[in-house]
N, C-alpha and C positions, 0 to 999 in steps of 0.2 A: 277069561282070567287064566294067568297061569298056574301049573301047579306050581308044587313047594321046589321040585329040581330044578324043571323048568327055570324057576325065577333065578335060582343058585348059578346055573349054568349061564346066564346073561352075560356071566359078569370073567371070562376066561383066567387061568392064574395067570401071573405075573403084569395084570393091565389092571387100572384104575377104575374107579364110576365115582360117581355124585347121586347122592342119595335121589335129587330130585330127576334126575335121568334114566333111572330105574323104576323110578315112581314112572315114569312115561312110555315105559316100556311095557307095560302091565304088570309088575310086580307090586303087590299092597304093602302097605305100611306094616300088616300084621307080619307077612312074611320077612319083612325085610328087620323086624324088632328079632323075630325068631332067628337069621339067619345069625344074627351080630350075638345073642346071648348064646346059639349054641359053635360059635366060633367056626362058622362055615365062613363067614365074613369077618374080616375086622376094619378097625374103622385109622385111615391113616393120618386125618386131621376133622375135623366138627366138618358133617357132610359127604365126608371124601372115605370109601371102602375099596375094599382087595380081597383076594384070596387068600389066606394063610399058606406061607412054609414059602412062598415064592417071592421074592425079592420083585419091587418094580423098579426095572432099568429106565433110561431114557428112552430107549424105544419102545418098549412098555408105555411109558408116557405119551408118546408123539403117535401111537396109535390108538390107543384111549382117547387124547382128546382128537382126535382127526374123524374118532365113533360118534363123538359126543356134540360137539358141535356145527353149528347150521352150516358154516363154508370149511374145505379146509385148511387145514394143518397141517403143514409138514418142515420137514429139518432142509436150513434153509443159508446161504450167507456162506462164512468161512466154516461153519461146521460139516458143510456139504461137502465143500471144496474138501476138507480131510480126510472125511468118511471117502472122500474117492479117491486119495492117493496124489492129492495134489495141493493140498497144506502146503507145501515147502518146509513148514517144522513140525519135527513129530512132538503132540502136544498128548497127555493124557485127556480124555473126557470129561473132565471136572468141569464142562460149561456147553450147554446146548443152545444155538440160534434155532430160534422156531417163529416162522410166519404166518401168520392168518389175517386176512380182513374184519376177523371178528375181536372184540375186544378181549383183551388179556382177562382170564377168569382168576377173580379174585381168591380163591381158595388157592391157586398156584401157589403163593407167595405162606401160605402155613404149611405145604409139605416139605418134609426132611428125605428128599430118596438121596442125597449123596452126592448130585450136581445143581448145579447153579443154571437155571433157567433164564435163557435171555430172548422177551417176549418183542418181535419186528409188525410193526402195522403194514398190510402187504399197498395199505390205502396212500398211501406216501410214493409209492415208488412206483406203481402198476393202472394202468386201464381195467377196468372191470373183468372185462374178456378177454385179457391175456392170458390168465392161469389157462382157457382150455385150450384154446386157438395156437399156441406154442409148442403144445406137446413136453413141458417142461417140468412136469411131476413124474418120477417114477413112484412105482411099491418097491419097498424094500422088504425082504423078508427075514424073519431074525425066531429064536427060539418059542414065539409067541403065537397063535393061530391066526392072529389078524394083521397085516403086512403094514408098514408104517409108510407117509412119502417124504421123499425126498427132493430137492430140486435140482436138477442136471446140471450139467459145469457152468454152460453157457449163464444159465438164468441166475446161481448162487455168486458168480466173479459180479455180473452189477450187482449182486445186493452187496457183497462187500464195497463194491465203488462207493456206493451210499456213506459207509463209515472213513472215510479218507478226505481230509487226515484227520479228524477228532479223536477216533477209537483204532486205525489202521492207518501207518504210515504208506508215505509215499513208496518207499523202499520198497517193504511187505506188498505192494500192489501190484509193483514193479515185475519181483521176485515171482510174485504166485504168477502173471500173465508168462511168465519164460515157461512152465508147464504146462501150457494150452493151446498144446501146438495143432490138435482136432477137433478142431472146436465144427458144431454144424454152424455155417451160413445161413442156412433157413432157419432156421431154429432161431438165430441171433437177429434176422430179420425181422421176423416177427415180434422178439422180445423188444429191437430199438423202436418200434414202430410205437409199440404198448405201452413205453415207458415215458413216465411223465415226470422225470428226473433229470435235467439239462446237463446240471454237474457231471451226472454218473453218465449220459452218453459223450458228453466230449472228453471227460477221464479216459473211456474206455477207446474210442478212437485217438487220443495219446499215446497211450500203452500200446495200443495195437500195433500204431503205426513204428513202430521203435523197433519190432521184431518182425514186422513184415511177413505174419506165416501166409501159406498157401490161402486159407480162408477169407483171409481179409480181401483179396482182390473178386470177393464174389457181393461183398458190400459196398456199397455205393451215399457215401455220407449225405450228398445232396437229395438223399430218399428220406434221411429222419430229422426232426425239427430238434438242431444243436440250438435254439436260444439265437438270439442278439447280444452285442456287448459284451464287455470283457466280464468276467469273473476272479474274484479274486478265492483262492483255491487254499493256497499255500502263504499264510503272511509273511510277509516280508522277502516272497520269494520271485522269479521275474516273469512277465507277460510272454508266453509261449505263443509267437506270431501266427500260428495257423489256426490252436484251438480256443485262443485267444484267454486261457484261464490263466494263473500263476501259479508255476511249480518253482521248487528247491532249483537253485544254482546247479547244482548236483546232473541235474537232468535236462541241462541246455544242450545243443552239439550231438552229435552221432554217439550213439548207444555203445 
């Protein structure tokens, strides 16, 4: 059993827990009654506790639950693509992409910390063994003791493919690949190989092939499985004879 510190200390300032998470931790219910009336904890929704006097950031967040739950979690999509300097528009942080295999925990949706969580199934877009086999999660380190992850260029540009064009235009997709002129080839190898999302590998060999960087001539498209058949991508827009989707008028012809 732990003691009374001990149990205090589980729970680092500025990061999150879930009461029944701590309960699994070894901390008892008594301690954990004592911890919240003598305001060593407070509580930030029914279930959900913190440290006092410390504010919980989104990285705060995205490492808590990356502690907490069985696969991880990490900052993922166009949030990544910002946090690294390659957004295209500088956006404030009022919205986090976060992915996991695991299901969105219901308590997310009662916290108030200030940004708008937006929860990605990694199970849509990914082979099982991609997250390790890619090398495509770093730690991020931030004011906190325990480092949050994040997913590299390579891996967070398809998960934005993913959202194009529903939630990210074609433009915006356009735009952010003219930033990614270092992309690894290995890395992206791995990732086409893993990826079980047709759309988002012939998007991305679209876009690639538009800007022609040094990288792309170390991929080799007849290595990953683009699908059969056209696709239609873009409504109402025209059949792109090579990756055979439909894009905007806009994006026929030499770039």
């Amino acid at each position: 059993m732990l003691s009374a510190i001990e149990s205090v200390e589980l729970l680092p300032y500025g990061q999150l827990a879930t009461r029944r998470w701590l309960l699994t931790q070894g901390m008892t219910r008594h301690m954990l009654d004592n911890a919240l009336k003598s305001k060593k904890f407070v509580a930030l929704a029914q279930g959900v506790v913190a440290r006092p006097g410390v504010p919980v950031t989104w990285e705060g967040l995205a490492a808590s639950l990356n502690r907490m739950l069985a696969g991880p979690v990490y900052v993922g999509g166009m949030t990544a693509l910002e946090q690294a300097g390659l957004g295209h528009y500088l956006r404030s942080a009022s919205s986090i992409h976060l992915y996991s295999a695991e299901p969105c925990p219901a308590w997310l949706e009662r916290l108030d910390l200030g940004v708008t969580v937006e929860w990605y199934s990694t199970r849509r877009l990914w082979l099982e063994n991609t997250l390790q086999q890619a090398n495509s999660l770093k730690e991020q380190s931030w004011s906190g003791p325990l480092p949050y992850l994040m997913a590299a260029p390579e891996r967070a540009y398809l998960e934005v493919l993913a959202d194009v064009p529903e939630k990210v235009s074609f433009e915006h997709a356009d735009q952010l690949m003219q930033g990614l002129t270092s992309l690894s080839p290995r890395r992206l190898d791995v990732l086409l190989k893993g990826c079980r999302h047709i759309k988002v590998k012939r998007l991305f060999f679209f876009f690639a092939t538009r800007y022609d960087y040094g990288w792309l001539k170390h991929l080799d498209r007849k290595a990953y499985d683009l699908g059969s058949g056209k696709r239609v991508v873009a409504k109402g827009g025209r059949l792109d004879s090579e990756y055979l989707i439909t894009v905007p008028e806009a994006f026929h012809g030499p770039e």
